[in-house]
N, C-alpha and C positions, 0 to 999 in steps of 0.2 A: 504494500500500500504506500501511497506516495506521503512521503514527510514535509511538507511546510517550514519553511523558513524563511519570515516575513518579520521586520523588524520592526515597522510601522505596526500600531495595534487596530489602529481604523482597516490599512492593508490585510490583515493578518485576518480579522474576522471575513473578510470580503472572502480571502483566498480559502479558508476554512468550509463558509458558504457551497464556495463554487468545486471543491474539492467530493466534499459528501454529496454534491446533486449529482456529478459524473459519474462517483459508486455505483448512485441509485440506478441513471438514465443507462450505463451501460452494462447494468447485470450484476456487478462485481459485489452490492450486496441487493440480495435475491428479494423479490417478493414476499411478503409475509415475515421476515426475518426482523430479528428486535434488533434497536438498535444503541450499542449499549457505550454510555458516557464514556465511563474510565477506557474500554478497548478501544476505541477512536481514538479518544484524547493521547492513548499512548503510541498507539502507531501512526500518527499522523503527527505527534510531536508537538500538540499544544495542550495547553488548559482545556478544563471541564466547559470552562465561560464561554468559550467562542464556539464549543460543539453543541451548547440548550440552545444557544441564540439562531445556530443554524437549523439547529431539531426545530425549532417553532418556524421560521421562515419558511420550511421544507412544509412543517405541516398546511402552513399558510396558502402553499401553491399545489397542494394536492399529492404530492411527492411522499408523503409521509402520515400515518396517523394517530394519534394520543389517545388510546387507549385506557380507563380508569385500571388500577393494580397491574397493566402488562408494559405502559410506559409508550414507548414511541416504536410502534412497527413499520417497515416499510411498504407501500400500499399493495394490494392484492388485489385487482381485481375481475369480478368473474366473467366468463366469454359473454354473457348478456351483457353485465355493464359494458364493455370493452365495444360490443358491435353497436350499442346505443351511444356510446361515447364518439367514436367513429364516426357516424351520421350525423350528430349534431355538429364536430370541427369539420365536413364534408362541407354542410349549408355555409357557415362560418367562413370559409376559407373559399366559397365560392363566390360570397357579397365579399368578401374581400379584396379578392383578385378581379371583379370587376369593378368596383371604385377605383382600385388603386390604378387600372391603364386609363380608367377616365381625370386622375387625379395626377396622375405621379409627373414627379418633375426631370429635366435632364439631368441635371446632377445625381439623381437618386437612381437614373437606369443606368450612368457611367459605374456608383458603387456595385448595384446587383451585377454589371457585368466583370467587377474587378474579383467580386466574391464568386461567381458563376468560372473564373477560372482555375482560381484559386481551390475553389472546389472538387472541379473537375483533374487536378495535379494530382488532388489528396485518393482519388477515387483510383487514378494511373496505377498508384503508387499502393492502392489498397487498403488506404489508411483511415479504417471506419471510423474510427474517434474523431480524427481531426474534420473528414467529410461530415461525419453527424452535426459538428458545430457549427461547418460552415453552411451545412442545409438552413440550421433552426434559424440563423441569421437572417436568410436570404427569405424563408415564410415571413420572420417577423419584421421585415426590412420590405415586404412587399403588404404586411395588415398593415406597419405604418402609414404608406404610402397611401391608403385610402380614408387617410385624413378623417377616420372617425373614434374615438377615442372611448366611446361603449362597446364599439366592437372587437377594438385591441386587447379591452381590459375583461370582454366573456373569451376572447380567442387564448388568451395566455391563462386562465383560471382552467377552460375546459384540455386544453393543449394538454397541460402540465399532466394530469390524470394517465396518459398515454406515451409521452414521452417515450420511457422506457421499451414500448413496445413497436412506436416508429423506428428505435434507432436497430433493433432485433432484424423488423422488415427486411433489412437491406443485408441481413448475414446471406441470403441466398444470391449466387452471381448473378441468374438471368432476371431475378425480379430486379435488383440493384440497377442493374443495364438500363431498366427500362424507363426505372426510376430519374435515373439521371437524363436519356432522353428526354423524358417529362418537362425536368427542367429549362430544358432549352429552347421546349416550346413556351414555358409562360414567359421565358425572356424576350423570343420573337412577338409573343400576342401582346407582353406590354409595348415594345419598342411600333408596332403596329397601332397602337391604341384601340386595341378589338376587342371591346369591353365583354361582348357575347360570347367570342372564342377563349378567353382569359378563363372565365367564369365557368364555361362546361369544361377547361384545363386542370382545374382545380378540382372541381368536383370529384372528376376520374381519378384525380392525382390520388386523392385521400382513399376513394373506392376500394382502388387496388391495395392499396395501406392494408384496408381495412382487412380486404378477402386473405392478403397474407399473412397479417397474425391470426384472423381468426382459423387456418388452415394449420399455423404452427400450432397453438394452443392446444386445440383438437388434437392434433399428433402426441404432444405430449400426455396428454389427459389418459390416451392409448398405451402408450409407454407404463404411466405409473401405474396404470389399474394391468397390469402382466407383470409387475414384480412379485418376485416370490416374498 
């Protein structure tokens, strides 16, 4: 697990933060697993203080949840919620993606396109972590861009919920492949200002999201009910 060493204490809580949510978003601690102060705090090389403060932020954004006597688990949720959660950031991510080619400025298609390469390096290169961050960027650099600020703030509350399960999606190569095409169409539909093509882009984008965790999930459900 990665150690932290941040000398600023404002810094330090930030990097703390942002450390335990890549745990959560890339597996590394599992669903339903507790998540416990002192073993953090020690292999991650801070105090107890900056791991409550991130435990509650984390709960805050869905990522985690407080528990009366079990404490702070990390979230679990079931293939219903997940394919109902799915459908709701589908709609979400579809008024999104069409405001934002009716809305978004040149400056803002210059960054999507510096992030959309940068991206695509990390993707060459096979590098899911760094790809996964530069995706989430690029979703929420294009729900900015449609300049509505109730929708940014349901799209990052319901997002957060699934995260973990977006960044899963992409462990298979052809879905991955296809995924990142995707992208290059919502970069053409914004630089096109195709509000309608942007919008059913997005839809499908999250769709296929959807069909492929809900196809992993499944699979595993298989798995565990054949253990001896």
């Amino acid at each position: 697990m990665t150690v932290i060493e941040q000398p600023n204490s404002q810094n330090l809580h930030v990097a703390t933060f942002e450390t335990l949510r890549s745990l959560l978003v890339e597996g590394k601690i599992a669903p339903g697993s507790k998540l416990n102060e002192r073993e953090l705090a020690e292999s991650l090389n801070v105090s107890r203080t900056p791991i409550r403060e991130a435990i509650r932020r984390l709960a805050a954004e869905g990522l985690v949840e407080l528990i009366a006597n079990r404490g702070a688990i990390a979230v679990q949720l079931s293939l219903e919620d997940v394919l109902h959660t799915f459908d709701v950031i589908a709609d979400l991510e579809g008024f999104s993606g069409e405001l934002a080619a009716n809305n978004i400025s040149d400056a803002t298609l210059s960054e999507l396109e510096a992030l959309q390469y940068e991206m695509m390096a990390s993707y060459a290169r096979r590098d899911l972590s760094t790809y996964y961050k530069l995706n989430l960027r690029i979703h929420h650099l294009i729900n900015q861009a449609a300049n509505n600020p109730v929708l940014s703030k349901l799209f990052t509350q319901v997002n957060a919920r699934i995260e973990a399960l977006r960044f899963r999606s992409n462990q298979d190569g052809v879905k991955w492949e296809k995924a990142v095409e995707e992208h290059q169409e919502m970069l053409d539909a914004l630089k096109a200002r195709d509000s309608a093509r942007m919008r059913k882009i997005m839809i499908q984008h999250v769709k296929n999201k959807r069909d492929v965790v809900a196809q992993l999930l499944k699979s595993e459900t298989v798995l565990e009910s054949v253990k001896p």
